[in-house]
C-alpha positions as CSV (number, residue, x, y, z in Angstrom):
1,X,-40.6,88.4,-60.7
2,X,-38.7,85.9,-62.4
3,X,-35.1,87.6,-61.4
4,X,-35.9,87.6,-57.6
5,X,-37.2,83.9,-58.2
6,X,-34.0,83.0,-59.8
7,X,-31.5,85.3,-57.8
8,X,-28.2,83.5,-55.6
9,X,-28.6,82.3,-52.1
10,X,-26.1,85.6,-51.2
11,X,-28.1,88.2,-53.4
12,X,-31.6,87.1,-51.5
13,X,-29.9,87.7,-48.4
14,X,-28.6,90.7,-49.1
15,X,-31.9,91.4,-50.2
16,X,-33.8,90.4,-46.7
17,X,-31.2,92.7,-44.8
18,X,-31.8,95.4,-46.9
19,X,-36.0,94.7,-46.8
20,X,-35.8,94.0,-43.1
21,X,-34.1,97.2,-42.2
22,X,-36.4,99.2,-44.3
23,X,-39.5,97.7,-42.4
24,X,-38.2,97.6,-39.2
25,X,-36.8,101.9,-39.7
26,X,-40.1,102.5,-41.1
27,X,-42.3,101.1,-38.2
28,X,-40.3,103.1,-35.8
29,X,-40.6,106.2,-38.0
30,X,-44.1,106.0,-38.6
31,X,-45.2,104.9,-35.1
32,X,-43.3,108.0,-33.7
33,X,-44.8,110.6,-36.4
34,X,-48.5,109.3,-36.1
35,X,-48.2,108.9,-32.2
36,X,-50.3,109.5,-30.2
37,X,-52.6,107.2,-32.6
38,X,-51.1,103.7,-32.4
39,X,-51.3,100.8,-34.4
40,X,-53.8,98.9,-32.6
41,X,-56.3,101.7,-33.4
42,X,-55.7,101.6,-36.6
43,X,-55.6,97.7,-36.5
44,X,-59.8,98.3,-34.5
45,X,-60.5,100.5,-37.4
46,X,-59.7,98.4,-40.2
47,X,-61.3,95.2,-38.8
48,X,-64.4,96.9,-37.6
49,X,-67.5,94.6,-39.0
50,X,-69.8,97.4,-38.7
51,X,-71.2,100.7,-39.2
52,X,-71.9,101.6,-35.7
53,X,-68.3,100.4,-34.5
54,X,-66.5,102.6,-37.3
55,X,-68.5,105.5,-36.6
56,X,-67.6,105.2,-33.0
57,X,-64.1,105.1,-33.3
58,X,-64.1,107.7,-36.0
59,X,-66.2,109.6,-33.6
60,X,-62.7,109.0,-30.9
61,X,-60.7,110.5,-33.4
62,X,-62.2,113.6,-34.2
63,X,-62.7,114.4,-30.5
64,X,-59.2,113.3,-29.8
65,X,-58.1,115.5,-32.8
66,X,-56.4,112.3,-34.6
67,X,-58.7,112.3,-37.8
68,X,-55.6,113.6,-39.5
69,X,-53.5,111.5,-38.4
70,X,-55.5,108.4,-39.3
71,X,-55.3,109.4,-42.8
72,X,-52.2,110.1,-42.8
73,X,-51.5,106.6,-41.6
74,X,-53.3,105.2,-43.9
75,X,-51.7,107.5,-46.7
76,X,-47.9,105.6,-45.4
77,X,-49.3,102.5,-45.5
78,X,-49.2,102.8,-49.1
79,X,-45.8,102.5,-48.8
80,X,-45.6,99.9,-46.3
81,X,-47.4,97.6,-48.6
82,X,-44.8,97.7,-51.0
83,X,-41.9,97.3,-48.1
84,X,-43.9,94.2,-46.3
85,X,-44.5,92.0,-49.2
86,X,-41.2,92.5,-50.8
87,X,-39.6,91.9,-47.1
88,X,-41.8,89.1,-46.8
89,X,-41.8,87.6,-50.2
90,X,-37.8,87.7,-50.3
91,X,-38.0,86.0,-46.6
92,X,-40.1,83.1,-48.1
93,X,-37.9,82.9,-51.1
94,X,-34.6,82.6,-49.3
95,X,-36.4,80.2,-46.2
96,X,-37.6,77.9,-48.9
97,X,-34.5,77.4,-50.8
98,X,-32.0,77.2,-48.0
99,X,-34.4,73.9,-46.8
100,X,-33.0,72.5,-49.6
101,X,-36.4,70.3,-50.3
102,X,-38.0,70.7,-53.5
103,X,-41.8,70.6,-52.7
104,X,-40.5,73.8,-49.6
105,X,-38.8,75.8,-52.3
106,X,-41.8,75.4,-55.0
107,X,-44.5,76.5,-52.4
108,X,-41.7,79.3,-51.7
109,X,-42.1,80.6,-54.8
110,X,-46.2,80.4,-54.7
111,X,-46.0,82.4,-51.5
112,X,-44.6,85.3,-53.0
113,X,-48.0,85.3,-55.1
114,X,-49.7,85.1,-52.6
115,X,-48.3,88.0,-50.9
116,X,-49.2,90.1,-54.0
117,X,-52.8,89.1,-53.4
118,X,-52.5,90.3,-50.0
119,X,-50.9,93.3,-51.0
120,X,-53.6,94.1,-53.4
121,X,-56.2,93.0,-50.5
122,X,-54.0,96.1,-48.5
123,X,-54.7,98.5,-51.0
124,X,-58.6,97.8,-51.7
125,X,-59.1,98.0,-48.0
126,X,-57.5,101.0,-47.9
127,X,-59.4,102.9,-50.0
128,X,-62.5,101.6,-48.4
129,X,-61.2,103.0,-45.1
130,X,-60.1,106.5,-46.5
131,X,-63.2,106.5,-47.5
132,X,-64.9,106.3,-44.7
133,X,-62.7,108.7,-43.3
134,X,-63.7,111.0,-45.5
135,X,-67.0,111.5,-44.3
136,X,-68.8,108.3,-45.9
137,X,-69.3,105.7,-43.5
138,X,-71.5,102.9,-45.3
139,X,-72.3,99.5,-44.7
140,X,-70.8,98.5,-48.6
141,X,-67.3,100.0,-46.8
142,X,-67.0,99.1,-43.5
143,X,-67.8,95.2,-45.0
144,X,-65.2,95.9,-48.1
145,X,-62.6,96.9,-45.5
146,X,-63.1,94.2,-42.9
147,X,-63.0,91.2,-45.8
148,X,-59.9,93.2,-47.3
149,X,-58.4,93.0,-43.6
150,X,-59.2,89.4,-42.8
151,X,-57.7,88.4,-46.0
152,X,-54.8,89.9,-45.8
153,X,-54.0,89.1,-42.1
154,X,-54.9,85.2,-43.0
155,X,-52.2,85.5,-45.8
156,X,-49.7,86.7,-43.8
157,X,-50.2,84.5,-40.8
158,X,-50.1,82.0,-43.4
159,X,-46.3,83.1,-45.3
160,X,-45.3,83.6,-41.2
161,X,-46.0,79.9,-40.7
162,X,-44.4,79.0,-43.8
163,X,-41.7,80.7,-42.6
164,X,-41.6,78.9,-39.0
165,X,-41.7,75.4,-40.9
166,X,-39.2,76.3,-43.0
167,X,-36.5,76.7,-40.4
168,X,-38.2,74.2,-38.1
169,X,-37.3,72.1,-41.5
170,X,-33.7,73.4,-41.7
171,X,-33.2,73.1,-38.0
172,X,-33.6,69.6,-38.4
173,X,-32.0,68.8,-41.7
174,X,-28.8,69.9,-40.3
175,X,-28.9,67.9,-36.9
């Protein structure tokens, strides 16, 4: 942690390229190889508050023959935790420093905390939701999963708008 924290301007954005072209191939990738199940699904699946809902949707997917492919989805995701919170963390790292302002650049580096908590958050819930897709829909689950979700999505709205008032704040430092 402390080398990313303390790496040049130049090697962070070397490092966001890299991170953001990573994300963006693997979203394409993944989105082709699970289609025809689509993210919103998953997104319904994971933020369903309770049992009734997941076993509905659940239901969908064995009739639709996409049980296999939501578990499969959830196996990549895995993986996409680890490319979304480096990509992210790096993008909060390099946004706060090139503000310039001291109190920007500190919370920065708190950010990229808080995106391990969310990542963590990612791979609880997913658990919870393999789970369930493994035959064992119960209401301990389908309420692990949906906090797990919320938390997450909070914490990333949150490093997005940390994000947005970073350059908002270096839009306007150099006018």
């Amino acid at each position: 942690m402390k080398r990313l924290q303390t790496a040049l301007p130049d090697r962070l954005k070397r490092w966001f390229f890299v991170l953001l072209a990573a994300n963006v191939l693997f979203i394409v990738l993944a989105g082709l190889y699970l289609q025809p199940l689509t993210t919103g699904e998953i997104i319904k699946f994971e933020l369903a508050k309770d049992v009734s809902t997941a076993e509905s949707i659940v239901d969908h997917w064995i009739a639709a023959g996409l049980l296999d492919k939501a578990r499969t989805s959830l196996y990549l995701d895995f993986l996409f935790i680890v490319l979304y919170t480096s990509g992210l963390s790096v993008t909060c790292l390099l946004l706060s420093r090139i503000t310039l302002h001291e109190v920007l650049a500190r919370t920065g580096y708190f950010m990229v905390y808080l995106l391990m908590a969310a990542g963590i958050c990612d791979v609880i819930e997913n658990v919870a939701l393999l789970k369930r897709l493994h035959g064992t829909i119960e209401n301990w689950n389908v309420i692990l999963a949906y906090d797990m979700a919320a938390t997450k999505f909070s914490i990333l709205i949150l490093c997005l708008l940390f994000c947005a008032v970073c350059l908002v704040f270096r839009m306007f430092r150099n006018a």
